[in-house]
NUKOL-416002 format. One record per residue (C-alpha): residue number from 1; x, y, z; residue in one letter. Coordinates in Angstrom, 1 decimal, padded with zeros to 4 digits. Each point is the difference from the previous one (the first is absolute). Layout:
# NUKOL-416002
(node NUM (X Y Z) 'A')
...
# end
This chain:
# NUKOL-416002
(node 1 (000.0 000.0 000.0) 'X')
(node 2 (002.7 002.4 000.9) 'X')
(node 3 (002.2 -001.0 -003.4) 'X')
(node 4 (-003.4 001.2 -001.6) 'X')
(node 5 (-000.5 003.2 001.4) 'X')
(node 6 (003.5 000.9 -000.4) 'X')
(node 7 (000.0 -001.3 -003.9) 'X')
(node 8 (-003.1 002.2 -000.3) 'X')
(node 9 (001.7 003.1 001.0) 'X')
(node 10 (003.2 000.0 -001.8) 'X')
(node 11 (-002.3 -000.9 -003.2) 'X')
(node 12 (-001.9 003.7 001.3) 'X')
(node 13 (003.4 001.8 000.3) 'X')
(node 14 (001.7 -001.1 -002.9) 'X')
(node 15 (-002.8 -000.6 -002.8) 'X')
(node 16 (000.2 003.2 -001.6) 'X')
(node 17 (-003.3 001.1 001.5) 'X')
(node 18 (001.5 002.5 002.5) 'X')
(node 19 (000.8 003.5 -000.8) 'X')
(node 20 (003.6 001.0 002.2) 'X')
(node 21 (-000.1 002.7 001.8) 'X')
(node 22 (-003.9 000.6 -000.6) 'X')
(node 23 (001.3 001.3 -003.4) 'X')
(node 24 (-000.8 -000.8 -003.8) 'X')
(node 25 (001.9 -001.5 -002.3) 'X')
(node 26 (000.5 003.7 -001.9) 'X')
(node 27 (000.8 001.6 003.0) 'X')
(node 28 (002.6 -002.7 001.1) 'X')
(node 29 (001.8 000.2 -003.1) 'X')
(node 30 (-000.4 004.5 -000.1) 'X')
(node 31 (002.3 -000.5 003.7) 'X')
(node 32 (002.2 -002.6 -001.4) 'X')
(node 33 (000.9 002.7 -002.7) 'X')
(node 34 (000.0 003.0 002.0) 'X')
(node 35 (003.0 -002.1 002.8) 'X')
(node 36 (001.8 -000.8 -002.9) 'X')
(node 37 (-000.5 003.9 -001.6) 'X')
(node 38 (000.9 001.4 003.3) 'X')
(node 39 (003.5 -002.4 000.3) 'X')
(node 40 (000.7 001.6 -003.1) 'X')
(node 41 (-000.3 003.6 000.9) 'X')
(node 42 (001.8 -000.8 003.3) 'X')
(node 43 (003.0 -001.0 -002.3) 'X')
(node 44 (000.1 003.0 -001.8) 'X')
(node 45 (-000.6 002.6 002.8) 'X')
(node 46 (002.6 -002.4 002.1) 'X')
(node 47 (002.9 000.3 -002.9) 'X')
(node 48 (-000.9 004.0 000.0) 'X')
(node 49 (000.6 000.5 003.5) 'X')
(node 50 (003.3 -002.6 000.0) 'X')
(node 51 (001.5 002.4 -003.1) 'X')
(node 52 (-001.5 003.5 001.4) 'X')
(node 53 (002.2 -000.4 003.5) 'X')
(node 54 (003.0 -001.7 -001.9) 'X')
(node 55 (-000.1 003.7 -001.8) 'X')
(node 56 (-001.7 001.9 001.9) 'X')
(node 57 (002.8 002.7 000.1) 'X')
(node 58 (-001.3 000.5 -003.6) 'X')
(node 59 (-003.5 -000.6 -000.2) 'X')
(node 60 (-001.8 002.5 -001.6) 'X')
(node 61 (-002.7 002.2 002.6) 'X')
(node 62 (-003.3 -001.0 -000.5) 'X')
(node 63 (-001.2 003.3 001.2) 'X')
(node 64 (002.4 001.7 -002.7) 'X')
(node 65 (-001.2 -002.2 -002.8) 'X')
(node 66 (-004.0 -000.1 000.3) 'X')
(node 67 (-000.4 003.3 -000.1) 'X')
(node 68 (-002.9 000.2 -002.5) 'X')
(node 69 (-003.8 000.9 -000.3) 'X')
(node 70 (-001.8 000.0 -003.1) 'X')
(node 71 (-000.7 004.0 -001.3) 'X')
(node 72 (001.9 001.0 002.9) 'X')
(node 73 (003.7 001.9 000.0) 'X')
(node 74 (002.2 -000.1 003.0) 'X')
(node 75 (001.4 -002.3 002.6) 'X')
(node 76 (-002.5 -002.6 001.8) 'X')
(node 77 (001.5 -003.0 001.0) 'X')
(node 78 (-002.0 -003.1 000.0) 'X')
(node 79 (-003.5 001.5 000.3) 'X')
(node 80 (-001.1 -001.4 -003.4) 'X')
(node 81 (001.7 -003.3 001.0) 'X')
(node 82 (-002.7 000.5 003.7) 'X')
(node 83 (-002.8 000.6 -002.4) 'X')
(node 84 (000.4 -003.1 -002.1) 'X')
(node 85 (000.2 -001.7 002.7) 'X')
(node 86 (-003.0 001.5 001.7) 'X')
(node 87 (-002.1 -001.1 -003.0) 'X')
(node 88 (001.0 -003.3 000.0) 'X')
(node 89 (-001.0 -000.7 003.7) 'X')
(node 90 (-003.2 001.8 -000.8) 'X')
(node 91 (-000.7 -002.0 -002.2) 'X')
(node 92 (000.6 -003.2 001.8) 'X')
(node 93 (-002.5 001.5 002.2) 'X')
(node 94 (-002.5 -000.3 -003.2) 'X')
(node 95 (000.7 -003.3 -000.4) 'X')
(node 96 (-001.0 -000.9 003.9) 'X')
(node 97 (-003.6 002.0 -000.8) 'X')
(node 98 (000.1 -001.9 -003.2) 'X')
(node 99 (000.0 -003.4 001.8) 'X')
(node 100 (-001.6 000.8 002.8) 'X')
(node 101 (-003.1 000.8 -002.0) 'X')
(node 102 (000.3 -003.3 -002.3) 'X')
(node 103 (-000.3 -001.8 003.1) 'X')
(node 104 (-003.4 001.9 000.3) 'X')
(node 105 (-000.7 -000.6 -003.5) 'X')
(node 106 (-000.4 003.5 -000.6) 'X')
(node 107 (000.8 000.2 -003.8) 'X')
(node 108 (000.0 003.9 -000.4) 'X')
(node 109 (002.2 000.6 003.1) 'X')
(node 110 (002.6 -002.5 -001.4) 'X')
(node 111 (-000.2 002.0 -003.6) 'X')
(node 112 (000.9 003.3 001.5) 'X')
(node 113 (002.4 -000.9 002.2) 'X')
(node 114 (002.0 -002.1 -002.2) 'X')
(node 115 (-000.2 002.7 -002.9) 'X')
(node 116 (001.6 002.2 002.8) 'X')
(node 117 (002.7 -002.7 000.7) 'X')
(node 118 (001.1 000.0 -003.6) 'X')
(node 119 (000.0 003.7 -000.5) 'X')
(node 120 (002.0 000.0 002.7) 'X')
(node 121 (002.5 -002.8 -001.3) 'X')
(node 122 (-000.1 002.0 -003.3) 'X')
(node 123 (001.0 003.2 001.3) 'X')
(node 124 (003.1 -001.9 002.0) 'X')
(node 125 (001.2 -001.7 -003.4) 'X')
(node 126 (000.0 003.7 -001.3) 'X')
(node 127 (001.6 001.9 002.5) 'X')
(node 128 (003.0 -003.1 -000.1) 'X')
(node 129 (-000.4 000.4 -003.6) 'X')
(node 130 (001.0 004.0 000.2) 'X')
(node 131 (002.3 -000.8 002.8) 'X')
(node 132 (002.3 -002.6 -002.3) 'X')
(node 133 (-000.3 002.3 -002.6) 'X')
(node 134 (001.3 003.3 002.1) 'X')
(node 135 (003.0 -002.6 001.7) 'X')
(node 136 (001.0 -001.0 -003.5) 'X')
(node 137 (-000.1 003.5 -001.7) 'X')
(node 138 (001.7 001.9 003.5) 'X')
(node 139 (-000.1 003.9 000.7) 'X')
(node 140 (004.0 000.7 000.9) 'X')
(node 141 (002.3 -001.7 -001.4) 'X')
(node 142 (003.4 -001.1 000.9) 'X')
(node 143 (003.8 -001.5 -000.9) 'X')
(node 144 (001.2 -003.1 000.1) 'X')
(node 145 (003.7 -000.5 000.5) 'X')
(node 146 (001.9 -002.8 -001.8) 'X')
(node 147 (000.0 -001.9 003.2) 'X')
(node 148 (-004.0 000.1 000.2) 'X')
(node 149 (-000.8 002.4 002.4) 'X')
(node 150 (-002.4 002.4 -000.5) 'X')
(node 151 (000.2 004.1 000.7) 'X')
(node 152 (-002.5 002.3 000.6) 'X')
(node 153 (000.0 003.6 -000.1) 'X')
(node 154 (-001.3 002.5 002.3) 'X')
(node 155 (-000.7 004.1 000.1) 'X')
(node 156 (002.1 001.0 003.3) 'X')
(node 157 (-002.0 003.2 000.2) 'X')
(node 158 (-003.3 -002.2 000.5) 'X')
(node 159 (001.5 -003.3 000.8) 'X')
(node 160 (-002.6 -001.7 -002.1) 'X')
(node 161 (001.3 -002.6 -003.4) 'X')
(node 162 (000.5 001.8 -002.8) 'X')
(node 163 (-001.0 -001.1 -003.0) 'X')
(node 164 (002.2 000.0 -003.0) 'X')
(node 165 (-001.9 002.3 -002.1) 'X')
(node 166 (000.6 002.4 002.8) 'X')
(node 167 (003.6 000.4 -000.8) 'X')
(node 168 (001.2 -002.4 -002.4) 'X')
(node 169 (001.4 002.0 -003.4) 'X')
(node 170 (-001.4 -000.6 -003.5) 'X')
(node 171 (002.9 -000.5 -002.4) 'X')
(node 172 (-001.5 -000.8 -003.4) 'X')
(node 173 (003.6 -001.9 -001.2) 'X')
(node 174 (-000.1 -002.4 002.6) 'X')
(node 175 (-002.7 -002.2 -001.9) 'X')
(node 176 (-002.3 000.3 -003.4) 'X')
(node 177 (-003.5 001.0 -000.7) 'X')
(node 178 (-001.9 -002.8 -001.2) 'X')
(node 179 (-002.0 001.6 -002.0) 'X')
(node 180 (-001.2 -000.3 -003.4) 'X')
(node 181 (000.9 003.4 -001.4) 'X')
(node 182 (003.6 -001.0 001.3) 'X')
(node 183 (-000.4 -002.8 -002.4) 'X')
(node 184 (001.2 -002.3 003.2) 'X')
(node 185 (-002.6 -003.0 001.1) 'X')
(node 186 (000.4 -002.3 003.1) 'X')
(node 187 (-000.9 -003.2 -000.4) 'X')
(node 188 (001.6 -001.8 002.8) 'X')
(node 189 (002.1 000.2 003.2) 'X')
(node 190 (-001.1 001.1 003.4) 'X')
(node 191 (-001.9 002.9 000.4) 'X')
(node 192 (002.6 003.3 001.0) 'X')
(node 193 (-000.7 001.4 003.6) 'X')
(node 194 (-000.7 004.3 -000.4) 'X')
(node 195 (003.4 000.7 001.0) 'X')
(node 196 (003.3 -001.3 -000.5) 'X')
(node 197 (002.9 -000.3 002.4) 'X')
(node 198 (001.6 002.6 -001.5) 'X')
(node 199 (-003.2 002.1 000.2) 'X')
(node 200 (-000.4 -000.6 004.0) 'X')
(node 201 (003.4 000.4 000.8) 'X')
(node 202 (000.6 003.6 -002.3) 'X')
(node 203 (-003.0 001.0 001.9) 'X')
(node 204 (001.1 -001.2 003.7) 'X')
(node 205 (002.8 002.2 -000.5) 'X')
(node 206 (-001.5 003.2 -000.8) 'X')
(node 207 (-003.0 -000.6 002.8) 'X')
(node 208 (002.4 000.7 003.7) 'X')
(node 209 (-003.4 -000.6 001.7) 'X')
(node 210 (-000.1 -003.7 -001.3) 'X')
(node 211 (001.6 -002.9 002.0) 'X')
(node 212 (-000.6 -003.5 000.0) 'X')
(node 213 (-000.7 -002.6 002.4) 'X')
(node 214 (000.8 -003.8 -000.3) 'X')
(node 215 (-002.8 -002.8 000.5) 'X')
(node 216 (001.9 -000.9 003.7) 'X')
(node 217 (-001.7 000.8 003.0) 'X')
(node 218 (001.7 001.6 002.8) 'X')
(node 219 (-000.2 -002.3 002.6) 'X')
(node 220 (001.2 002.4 003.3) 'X')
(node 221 (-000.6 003.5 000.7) 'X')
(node 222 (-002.5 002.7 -001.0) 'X')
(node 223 (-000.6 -000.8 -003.3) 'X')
(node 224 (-000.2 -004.0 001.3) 'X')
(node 225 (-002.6 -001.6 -002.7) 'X')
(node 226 (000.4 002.8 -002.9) 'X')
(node 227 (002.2 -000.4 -003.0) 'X')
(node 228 (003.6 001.1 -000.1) 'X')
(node 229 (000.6 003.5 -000.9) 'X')
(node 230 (003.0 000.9 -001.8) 'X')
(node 231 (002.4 003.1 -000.3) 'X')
(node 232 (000.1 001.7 -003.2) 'X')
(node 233 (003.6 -001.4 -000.4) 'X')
(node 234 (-001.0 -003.8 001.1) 'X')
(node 235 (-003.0 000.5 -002.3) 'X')
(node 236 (002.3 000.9 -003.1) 'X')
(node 237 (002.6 -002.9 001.2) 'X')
(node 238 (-003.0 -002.2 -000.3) 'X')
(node 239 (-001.3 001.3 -003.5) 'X')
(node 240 (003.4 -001.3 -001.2) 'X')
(node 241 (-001.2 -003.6 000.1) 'X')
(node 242 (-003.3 000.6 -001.8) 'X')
(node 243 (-001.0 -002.4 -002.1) 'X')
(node 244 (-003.3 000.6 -001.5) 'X')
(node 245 (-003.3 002.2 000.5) 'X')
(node 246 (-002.9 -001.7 001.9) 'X')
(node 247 (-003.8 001.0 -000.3) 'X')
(node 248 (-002.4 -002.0 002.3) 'X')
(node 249 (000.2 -004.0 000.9) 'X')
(node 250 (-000.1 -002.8 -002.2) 'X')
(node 251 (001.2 -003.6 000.6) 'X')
(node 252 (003.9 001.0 -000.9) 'X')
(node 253 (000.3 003.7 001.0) 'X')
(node 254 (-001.7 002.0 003.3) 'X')
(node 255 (000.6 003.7 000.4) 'X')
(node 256 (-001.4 -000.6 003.8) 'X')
(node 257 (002.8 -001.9 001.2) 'X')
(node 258 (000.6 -003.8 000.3) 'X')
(node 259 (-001.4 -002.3 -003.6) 'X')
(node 260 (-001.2 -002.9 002.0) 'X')
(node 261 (-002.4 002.9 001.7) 'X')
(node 262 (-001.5 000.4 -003.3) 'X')
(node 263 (-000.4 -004.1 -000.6) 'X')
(node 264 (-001.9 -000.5 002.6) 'X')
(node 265 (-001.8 002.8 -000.1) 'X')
(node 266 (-000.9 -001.2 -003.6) 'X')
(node 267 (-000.8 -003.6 001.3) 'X')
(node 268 (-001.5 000.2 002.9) 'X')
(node 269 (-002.7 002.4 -000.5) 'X')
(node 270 (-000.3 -001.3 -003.9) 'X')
(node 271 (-000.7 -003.3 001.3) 'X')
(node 272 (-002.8 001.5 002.8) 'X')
(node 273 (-001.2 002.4 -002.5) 'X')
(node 274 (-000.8 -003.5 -002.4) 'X')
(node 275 (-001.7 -001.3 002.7) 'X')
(node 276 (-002.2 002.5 000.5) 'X')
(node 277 (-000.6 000.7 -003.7) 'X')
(node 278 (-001.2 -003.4 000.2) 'X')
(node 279 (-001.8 000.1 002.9) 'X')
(node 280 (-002.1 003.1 -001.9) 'X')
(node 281 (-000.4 -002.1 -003.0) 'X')
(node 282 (-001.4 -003.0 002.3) 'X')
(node 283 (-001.9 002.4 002.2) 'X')
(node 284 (-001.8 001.5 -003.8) 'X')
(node 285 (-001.0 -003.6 -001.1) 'X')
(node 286 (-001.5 -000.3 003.7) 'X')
(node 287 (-001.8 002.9 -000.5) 'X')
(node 288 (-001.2 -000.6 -002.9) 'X')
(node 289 (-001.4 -003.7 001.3) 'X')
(node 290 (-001.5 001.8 002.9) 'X')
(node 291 (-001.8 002.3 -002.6) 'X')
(node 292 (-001.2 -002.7 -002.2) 'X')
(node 293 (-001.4 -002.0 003.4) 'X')
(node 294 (002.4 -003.0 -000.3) 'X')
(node 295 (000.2 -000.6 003.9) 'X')
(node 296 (-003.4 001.3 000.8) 'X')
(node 297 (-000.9 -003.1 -002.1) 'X')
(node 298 (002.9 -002.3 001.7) 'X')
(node 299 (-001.8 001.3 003.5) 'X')
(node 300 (003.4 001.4 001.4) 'X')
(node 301 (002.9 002.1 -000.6) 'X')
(node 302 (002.7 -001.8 000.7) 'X')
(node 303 (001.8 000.7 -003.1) 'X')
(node 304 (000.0 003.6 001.4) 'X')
(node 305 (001.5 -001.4 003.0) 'X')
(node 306 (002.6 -001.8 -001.9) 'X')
(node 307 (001.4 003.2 -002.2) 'X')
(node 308 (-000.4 001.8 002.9) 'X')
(node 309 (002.6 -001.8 002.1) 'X')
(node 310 (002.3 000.5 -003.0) 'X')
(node 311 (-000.4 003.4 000.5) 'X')
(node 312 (000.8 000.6 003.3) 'X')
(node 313 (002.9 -001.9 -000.2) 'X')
(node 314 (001.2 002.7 -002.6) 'X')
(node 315 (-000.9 002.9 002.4) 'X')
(node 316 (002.1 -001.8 002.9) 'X')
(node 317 (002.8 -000.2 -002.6) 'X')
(node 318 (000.2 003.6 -000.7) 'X')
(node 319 (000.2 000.8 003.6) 'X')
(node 320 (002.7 -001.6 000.6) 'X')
(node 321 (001.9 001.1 -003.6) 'X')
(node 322 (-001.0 003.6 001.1) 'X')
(node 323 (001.7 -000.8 003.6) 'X')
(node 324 (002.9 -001.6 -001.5) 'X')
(node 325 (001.0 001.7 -003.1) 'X')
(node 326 (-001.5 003.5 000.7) 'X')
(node 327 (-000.3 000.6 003.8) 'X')
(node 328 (003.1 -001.6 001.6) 'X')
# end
């Protein structure tokens, strides 16, 4: 009798009726994808923080790099940067209101609020969008010596960067107008930066108020976590070893300081931003089945559940990438 009962139950545990955890097949597998998603960003934020305090001597100043605000001039560091952000934990706020109100089967609640969660996904995509596009294109410019490092110039009088326009001389011999009245076509090669070295330096020399300062940060002192200021003199030692002209970031050159900043700026929040591209794209066809009355049909909204999940593991991610890569 007792080998029957205990037969009995392990055919109840282990016959496939069960659901673990109290949870559906669908939402069992969403969690099984969203540990191994999340041991994936942990790599990448893990190998940013090991190479950030290996260099941190040189690591560019977040503060001095997302400056930015759509339609706006001037200096405001990382308050666009707090307003992405802010929309994207609003709307994983939308997407609680959204489920909440599936689980009351109240169709036109869960249309509204996830239209709101995607508008809000959509304007995030933008705004990183404008803010790749403003990191690649850069406002200043800088050197780069033969030995890699980069140099940045600043006004003394205001002890703001300067930007190259500001000083740098135009000296129409130094390269050739490719124009078609010249009679003189480019066709291939990498695109010319505004100035040459030639340009910058003529132009460094006839500005006194110009100096430069080097991506290290002063590590004791006053001026303990700013860039290194040099003397005129160190500045025109320094200008001596220039190699090239650098505009903005790209995956070989970074006029903010150290490349590997740039990489993983580029592939860190590239890879977030494609998750929440698709999470808007999964979120639409949700909609869109919410419209037509797919799960008021089914009798529940678990599917709302499911993408929802998805979602605020994306939200979590970004807190953390702003903590990481932006705030510390």
């Amino acid at each position: 009798m007792d080998s029957t009962v205990a037969t009995g139950s392990e055919e109840n545990v282990w016959g496939g009726a069960g659901n673990p955890l109290g949870a559906s097949y669908g939402k069992l597998m969403m969690w099984f994808f969203l540990v191994s998603d999340a041991l994936t960003f942990s790599g990448l934020l893990a190998a940013y923080g090991f190479s950030r305090f290996k260099f941190i001597e040189t690591w560019p100043i977040a503060d001095e790099v997302f400056t930015h605000v759509p339609f706006f001039h001037g200096n405001y560091p990382m308050y666009y940067v707090a307003f992405m952000t802010f929309i994207l934990i609003m709307s994983s706020v939308t997407m609680v209101l959204a489920v909440d109100a599936g689980h009351k089967m109240k169709k036109n609640a869960v249309i509204w609020y996830m239209f709101l969660t995607i508008i809000g996904g959509a304007i995030f995509v933008g705004s990183q969008a404008w803010e790749w596009a403003t990191f690649i294109r850069g406002d200043y410019g800088a050197i780069e010596t033969k030995g890699g490092r980069i140099l940045q110039f600043v006004n003394t009088d205001t002890g703001e960067r300067a930007r190259l326009a500001d000083f740098a001389k135009t000296m129409p011999s130094e390269r050739v107008n490719h124009e078609s009245k010249n009679g003189v076509w480019f066709y291939k090669g990498e695109a010319l930066p505004s100035f040459s070295v030639n340009e910058v330096v003529a132009g460094f020399k006839a500005n006194p108020n110009i100096t430069i300062r080097t991506e290290s940060i002063v590590q004791e002192g006053e001026a303990q976590g700013e860039k290194t200021l040099l003397s005129r003199s160190e500045a025109l030692a320094k200008l001596k070893n220039a190699s090239e002209v650098v505009e903005g970031a790209n995956l070989i050159h970074n006029e903010y300081g150290s490349r590997l900043f740039a990489d993983f700026f580029f592939f860190i929040t590239g890879f977030h931003g494609f998750h929440v591209t698709s999470g808007v794209v999964i979120n639409l066809i949700i909609f869109f089945n919410v419209v037509l009355g797919t799960y008021e049909k089914r009798g529940h909204y678990e599917m709302v559940e499911k993408v929802g999940l998805y979602w605020h593991f994306v939200d979590l991610v970004w807190v953390f990438v702003f903590t990481f890569f932006y705030l510390v």
